[in-house]
C-alpha positions in Angstrom: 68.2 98.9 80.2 66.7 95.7 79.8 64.4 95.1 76.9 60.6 92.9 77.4 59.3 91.4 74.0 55.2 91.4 73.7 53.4 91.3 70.6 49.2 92.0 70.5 48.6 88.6 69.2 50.1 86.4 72.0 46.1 87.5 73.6 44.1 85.6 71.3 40.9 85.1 71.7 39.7 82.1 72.7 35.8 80.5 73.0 34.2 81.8 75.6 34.7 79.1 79.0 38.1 77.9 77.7 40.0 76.9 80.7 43.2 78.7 79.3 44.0 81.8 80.7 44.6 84.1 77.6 43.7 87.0 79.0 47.3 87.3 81.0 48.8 88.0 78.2 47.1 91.8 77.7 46.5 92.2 81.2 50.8 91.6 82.2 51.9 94.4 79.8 49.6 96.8 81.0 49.9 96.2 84.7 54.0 96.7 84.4 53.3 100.1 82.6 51.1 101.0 85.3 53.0 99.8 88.3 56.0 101.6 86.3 57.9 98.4 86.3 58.5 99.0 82.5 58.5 102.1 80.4 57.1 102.0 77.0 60.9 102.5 75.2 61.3 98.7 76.8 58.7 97.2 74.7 59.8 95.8 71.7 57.7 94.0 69.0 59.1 90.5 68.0 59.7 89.5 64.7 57.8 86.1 63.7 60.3 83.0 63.7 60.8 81.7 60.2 60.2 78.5 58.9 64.1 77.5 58.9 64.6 78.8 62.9 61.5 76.0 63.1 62.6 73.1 61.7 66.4 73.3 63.8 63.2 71.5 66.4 60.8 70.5 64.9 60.1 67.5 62.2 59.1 68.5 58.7 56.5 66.8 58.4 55.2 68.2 61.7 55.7 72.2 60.8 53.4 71.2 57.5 50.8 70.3 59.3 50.6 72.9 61.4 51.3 75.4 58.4 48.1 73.7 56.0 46.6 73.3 59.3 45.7 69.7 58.4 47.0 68.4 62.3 44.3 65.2 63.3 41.7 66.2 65.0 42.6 63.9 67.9 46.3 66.0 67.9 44.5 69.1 68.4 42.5 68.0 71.0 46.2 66.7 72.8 47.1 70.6 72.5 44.1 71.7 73.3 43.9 75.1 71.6 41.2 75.5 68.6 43.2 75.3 65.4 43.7 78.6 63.0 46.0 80.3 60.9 46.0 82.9 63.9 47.3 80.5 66.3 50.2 79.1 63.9 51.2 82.8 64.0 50.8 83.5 67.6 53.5 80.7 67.7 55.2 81.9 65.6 55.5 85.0 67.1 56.3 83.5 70.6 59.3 81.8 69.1 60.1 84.7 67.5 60.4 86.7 71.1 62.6 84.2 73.2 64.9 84.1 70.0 65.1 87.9 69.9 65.0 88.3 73.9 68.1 85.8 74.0 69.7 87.9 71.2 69.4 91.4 73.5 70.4 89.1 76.4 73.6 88.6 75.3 74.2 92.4 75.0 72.7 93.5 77.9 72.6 90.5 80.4 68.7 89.6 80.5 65.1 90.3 78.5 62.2 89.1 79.3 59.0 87.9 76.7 55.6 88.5 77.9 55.0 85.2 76.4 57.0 81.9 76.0 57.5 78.4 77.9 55.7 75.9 75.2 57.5 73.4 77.3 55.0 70.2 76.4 55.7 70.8 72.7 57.9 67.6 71.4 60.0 67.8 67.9 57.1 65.8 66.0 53.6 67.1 68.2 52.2 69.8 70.8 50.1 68.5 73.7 49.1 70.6 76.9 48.3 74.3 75.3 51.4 73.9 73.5 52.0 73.9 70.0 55.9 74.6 68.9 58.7 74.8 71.6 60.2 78.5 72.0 63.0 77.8 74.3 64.1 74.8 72.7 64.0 76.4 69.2 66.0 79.7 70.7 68.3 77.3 72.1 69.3 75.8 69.2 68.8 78.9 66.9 71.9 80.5 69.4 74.2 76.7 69.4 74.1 76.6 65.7 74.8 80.3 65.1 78.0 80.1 67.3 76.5 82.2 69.9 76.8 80.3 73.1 77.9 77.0 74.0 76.6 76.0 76.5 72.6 76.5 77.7 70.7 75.6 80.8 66.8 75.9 80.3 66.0 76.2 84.1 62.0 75.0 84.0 60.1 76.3 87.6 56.8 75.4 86.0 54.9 73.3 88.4 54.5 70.7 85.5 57.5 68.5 84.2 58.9 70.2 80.4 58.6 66.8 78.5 59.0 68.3 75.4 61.9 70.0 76.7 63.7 66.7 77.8 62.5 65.3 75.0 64.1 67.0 72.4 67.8 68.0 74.2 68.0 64.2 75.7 70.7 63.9 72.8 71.8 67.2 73.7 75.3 67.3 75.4 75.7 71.1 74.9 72.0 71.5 77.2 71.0 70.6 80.7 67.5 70.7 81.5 66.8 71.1 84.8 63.5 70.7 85.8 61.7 71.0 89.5 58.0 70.4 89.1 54.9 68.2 90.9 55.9 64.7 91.2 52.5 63.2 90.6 51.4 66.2 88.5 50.6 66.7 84.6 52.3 64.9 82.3 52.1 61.7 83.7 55.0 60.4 81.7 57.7 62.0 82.3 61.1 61.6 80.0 64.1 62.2 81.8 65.9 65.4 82.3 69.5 66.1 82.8 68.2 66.9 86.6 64.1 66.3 87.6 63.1 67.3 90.9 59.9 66.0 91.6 57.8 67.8 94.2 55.5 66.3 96.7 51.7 67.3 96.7 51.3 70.3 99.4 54.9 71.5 98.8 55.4 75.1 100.6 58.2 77.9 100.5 60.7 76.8 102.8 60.9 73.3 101.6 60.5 74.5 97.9 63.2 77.4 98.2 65.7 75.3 100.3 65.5 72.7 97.3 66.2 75.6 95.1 68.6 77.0 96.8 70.9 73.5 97.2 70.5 72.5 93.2 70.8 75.5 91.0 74.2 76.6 92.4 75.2 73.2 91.9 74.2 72.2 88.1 75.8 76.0 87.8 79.1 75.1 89.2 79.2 71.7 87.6 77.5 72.4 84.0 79.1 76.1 83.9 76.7 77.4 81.4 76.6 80.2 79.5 73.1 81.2 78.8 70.2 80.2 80.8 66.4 80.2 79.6 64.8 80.2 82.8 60.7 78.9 82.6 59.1 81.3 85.3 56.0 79.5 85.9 54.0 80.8 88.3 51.5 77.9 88.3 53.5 76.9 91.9 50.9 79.4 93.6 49.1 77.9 96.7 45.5 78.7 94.5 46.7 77.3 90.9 44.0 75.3 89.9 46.5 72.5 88.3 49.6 73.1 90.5 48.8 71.5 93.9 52.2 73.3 95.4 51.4 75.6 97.8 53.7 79.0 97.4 52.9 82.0 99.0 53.7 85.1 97.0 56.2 85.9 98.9 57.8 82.7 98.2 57.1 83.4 94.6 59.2 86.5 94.9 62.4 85.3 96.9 62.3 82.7 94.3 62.6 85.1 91.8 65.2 87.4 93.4 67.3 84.3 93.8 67.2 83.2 90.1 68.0 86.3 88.6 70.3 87.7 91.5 72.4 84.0 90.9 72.7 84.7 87.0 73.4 88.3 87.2 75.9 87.8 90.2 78.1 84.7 87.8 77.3 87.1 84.3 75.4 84.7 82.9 73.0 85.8 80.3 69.4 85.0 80.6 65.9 84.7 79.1 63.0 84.7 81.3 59.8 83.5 79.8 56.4 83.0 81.5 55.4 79.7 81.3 52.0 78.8 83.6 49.8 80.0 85.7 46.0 78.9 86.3 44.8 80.7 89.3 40.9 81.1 88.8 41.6 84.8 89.2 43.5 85.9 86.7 44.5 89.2 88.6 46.6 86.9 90.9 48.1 85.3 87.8 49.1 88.5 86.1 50.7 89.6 89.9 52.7 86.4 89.9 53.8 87.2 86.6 54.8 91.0 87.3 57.1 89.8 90.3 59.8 88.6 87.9 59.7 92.1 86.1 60.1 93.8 89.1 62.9 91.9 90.5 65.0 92.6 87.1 64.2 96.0 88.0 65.5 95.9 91.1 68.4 94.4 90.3 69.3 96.9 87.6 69.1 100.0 89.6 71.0 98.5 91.8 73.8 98.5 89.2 
């Protein structure tokens, strides 16, 4: 069975008003116990990345910072999260799942993190509620261990991973592929091994049919063997920052087709959450859930 990291601290409290959704993060975990998506056993605790996992991404000089917590003021207001030793372990914890959740992967074909998709984070700064970059640390953490050698990050967050293309442009032995809003946050966008950019207004057939053409291709032509897929679910038709217009249905096909697509070609794969910024946070957590539930699906089908 597949294994779901979560750790009490990815909730952390957060002034009152902030426009970041924390609250997702204890509300998921409980609605997949309740909806008996997950059992209890699933859940796993994270371990907190270390310092060395770190640094195969980030710059030295970066990681002290956040570790004295002496950032500029002016580079915590790009990440926009207030600044505390609890945060810088939050993080660290985060990183600490999708490295773990790719390790179980590779045994049993998929976990999923409760958490993860810090896809704004670059290797020398953190803008856009993120502050280190989980997938692109796991990524590396499994390519220099000899694990795997060859990774797509598949990013279906509504907004562009510039941290992500960022850091693997150099990267021969990773292909980002990235479908987000066109004229969407960040409004510089470094190039990705593939960018799909998405009209304003987008809806599910036009969204799933792009879908459906590219990620069989970059599969075929790439041939990966791990995938970190970004499950974003800020493509929702109410997402106050994602201006694409998915129903939840088409939320859920595009699901069934990610995860259906790796586990059909055995390809290993991490799902992390990424966004979601639908004034009620209900429909967020929902959105969230779906992937769950489709990895469910897939293993009883088994």
């Amino acid at each position: 069975m597949f294994k779901v990291a979560h750790h009490p601290l990815f909730c952390l409290p957060l002034p009152e008003g902030h426009r970041f959704p924390m609250a997702k993060y204890e509300l998921l975990p409980k609605k997949l116990l309740v909806d008996g998506i997950i059992t209890p056993s699933q859940f796993f605790v994270p371990r907190m990345a270390t310092v060395d996992e770190i640094l195969t991404t980030h710059s030295k000089d970066y990681w002290q910072m956040l570790d004295e917590l002496t950032l500029p003021a002016k580079d915590c207001r790009k990440i926009g999260l207030p600044m505390s030793q609890d945060l810088i372990d939050r993080e660290r914890y985060v990183v600490g799942a999708t490295i773990d959740c790719a390790k179980y992967a590779l045994t049993d074909g998929i976990s999923l993190s409760t958490s993860g998709g810090t896809h704004h984070a670059f290797k020398d700064s953190g803008e856009g509620f993120c502050v280190l970059n989980d997938v692109c640390i796991a990524s590396n953490v499994l390519l220099n261990q000899g694990l795997v050698k060859k990774i797509l990050i598949l990013d279906l967050d509504v907004h562009q991973g510039n941290g992500n293309a960022s850091i693997m442009a150099d990267n021969a032995n990773v292909f980002v592929m990235s479908m987000h809003g066109e004229k969407n946050y960040p409004y510089h966008k470094p190039k990705s091994d593939l960018d799909i950019g998405l009209a304003d207004g987008v809806g599910d057939d036009a969204y799933l049919s792009l879908l459906k053409h590219h990620l069989p291709k970059v599969l075929d032509d790439f041939k990966p063997d791990f995938i970190f897929y970004i499950a974003g679910v800020d493509v929702l038709c109410d997402d106050r920052l994602g201006r694409i217009n998915l129903t939840m249905n088409g939320l859920y096909e595009r699901e069934w087709f990610v995860v259906e697509t790796a586990y059909h070609l055995q390809i290993p794969m991490t799902v992390v959450m990424g966004g979601g910024y639908v004034p009620d946070v209900g429909v967020i957590v929902a959105g969230h859930s779906g992937v769950f539930g489709v990895v469910k699906g897939i293993f009883e089908k088994q």
